[in-house]
C-alpha positions as CSV (number, residue, x, y, z in Angstrom):
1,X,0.0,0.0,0.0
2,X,2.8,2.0,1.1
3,X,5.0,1.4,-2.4
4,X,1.7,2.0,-4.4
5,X,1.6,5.1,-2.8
6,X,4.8,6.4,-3.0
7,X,4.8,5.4,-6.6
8,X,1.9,7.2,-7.6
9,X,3.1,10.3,-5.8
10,X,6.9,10.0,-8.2
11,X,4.8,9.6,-10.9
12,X,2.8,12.8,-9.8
13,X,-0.3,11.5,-9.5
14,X,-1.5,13.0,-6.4
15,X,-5.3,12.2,-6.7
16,X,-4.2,8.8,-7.7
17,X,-2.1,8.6,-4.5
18,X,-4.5,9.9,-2.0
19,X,-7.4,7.7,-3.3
20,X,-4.9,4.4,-3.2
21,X,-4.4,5.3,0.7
22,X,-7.8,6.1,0.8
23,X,-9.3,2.9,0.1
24,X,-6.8,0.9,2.4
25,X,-7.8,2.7,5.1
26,X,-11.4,2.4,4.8
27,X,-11.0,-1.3,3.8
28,X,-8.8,-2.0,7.0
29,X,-11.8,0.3,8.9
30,X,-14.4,-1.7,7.7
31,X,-12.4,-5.7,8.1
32,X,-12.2,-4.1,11.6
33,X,-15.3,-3.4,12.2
34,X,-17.3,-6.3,10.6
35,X,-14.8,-8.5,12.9
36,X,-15.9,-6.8,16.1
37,X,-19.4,-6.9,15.2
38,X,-19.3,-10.6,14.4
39,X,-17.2,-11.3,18.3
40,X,-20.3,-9.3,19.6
41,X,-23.0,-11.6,17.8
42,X,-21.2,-15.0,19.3
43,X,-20.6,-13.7,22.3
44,X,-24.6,-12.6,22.3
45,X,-25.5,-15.7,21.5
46,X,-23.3,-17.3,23.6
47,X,-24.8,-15.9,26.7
48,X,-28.8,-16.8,25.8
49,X,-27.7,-20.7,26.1
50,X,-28.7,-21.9,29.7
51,X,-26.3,-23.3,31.5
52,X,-28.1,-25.6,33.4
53,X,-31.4,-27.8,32.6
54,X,-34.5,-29.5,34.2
55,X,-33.7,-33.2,33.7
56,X,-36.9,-36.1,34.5
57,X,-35.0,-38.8,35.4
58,X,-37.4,-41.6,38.0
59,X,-40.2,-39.2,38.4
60,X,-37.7,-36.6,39.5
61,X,-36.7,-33.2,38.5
62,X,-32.9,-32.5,38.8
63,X,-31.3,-29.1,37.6
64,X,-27.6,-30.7,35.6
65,X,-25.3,-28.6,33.9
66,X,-26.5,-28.7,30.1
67,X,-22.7,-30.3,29.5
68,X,-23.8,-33.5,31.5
69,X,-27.2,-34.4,30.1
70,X,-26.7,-37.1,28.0
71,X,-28.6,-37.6,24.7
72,X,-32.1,-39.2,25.2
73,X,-32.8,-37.6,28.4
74,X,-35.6,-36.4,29.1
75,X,-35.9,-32.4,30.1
76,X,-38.7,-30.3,31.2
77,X,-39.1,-26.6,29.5
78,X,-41.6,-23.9,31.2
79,X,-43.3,-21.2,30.0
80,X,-40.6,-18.2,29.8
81,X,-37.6,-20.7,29.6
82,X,-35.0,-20.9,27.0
83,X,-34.5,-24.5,25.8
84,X,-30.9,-25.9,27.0
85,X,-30.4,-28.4,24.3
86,X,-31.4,-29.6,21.2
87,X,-34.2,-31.8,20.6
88,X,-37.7,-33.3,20.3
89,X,-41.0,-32.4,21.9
90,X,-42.3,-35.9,23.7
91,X,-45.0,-34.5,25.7
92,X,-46.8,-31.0,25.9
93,X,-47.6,-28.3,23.5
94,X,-46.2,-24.7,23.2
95,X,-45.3,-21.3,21.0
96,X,-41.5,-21.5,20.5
97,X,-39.4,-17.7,19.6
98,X,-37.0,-19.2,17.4
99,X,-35.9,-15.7,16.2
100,X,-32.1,-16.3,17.5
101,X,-32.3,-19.3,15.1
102,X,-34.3,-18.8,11.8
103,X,-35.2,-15.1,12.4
104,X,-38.7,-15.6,12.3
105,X,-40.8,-13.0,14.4
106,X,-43.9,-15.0,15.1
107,X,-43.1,-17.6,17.9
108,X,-43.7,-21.4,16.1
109,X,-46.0,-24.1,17.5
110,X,-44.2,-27.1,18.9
111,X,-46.5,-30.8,19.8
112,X,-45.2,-33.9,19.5
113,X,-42.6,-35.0,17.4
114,X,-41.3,-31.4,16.5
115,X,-37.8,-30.6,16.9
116,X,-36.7,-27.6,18.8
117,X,-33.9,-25.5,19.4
118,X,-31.1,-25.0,21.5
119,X,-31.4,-21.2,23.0
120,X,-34.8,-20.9,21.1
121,X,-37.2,-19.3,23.9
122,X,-40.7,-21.3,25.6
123,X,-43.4,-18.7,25.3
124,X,-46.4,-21.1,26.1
125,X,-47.2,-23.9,27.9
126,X,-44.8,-26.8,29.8
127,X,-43.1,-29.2,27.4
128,X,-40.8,-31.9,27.9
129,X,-37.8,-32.5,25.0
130,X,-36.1,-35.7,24.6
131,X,-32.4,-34.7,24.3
132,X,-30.9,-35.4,20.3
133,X,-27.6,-33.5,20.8
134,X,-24.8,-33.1,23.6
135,X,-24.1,-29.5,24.6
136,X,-21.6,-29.3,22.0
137,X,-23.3,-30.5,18.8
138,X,-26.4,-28.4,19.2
139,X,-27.1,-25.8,16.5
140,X,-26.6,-22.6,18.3
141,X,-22.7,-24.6,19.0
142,X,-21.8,-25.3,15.9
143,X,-22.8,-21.6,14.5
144,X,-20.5,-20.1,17.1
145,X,-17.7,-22.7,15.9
146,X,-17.8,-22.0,12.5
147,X,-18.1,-17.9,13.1
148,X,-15.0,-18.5,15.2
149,X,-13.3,-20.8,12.5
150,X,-14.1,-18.6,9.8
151,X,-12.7,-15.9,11.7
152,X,-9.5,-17.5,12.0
153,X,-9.0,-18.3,8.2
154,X,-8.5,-15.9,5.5
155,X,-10.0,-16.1,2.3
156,X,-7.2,-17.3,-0.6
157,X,-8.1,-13.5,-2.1
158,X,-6.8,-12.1,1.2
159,X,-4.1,-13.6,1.9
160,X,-2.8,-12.7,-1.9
161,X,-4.0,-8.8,-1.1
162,X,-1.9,-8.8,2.6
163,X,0.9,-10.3,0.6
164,X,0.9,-7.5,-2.3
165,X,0.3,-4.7,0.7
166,X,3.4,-5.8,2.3
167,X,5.5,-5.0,-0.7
């Protein structure tokens, strides 16, 4: 970027110059910023998981960490109650928000048999989810690991640009 620069200015192109360092920066601004905003969003999400979930287990209810259910456990959601893990409804009916996953505004209706959502939030009635996923399979998980990944990686394109800007 520097060299471009420089160049255009000993060939007296000044406008040239200016707009070469112009764009950079506001390239550099904007890779910045869309970075930041995309920590925000995972962090965001990361905090609506619960940590902890209502499992059924001999006509009990036992509040586990969502890391130790195991898949096929049974869990009761109520009304107001984000849903720990993935899975399906066994027993109960309710309106779901699943706005943090599909971005729909109008909570669904879940019965039996319907799958639900990790982080997705119980506006209606009590339902109980048989568990499909561990804590780190759900959905909501494996967005956050592939924002993170893709965070990490750069795009063939950009590594080619940051190797031309170093010259």
């Amino acid at each position: 970027m520097a060299i471009a620069g420089l160049g255009a200015l000993y060939l007296a192109a000044h406008f040239e110059a200016a707009t070469v360092l112009l764009l950079y920066g506001i390239a550099k601004y904007l890779e910045g910023y869309i970075q930041a905003r995309a920590r925000r969003t995972v962090q965001k999400i990361s905090k609506v998981i619960p940590e902890r979930a209502r499992v059924l287990a001999d006509g009990k209810e036992n509040i586990s960490n969502v890391a130790n259910v195991d898949v096929g456990s049974i869990i009761l959601i109520k009304p107001g109650e984000r849903i720990p893990l993935d899975g399906t409804v066994v027993d109960g009916f309710s309106h779901v928000d699943q706005a943090l996953v599909t971005g729909e505004s109008v909570p669904a209706p879940k019965k039996v048999n319907d799958s639900v959502f990790a982080g997705t939030l119980n506006t209606g009635g009590v339902i109980k989810i048989s568990v499909t996923k561990k804590s780190t399979e759900t959905l909501v998980s494996r967005i956050v690991q592939l924002v993170i990944e893709s965070q990490k990686r750069k795009a063939t394109i950009e590594r080619l640009v940051d190797r031309f800007a170093k010259v």
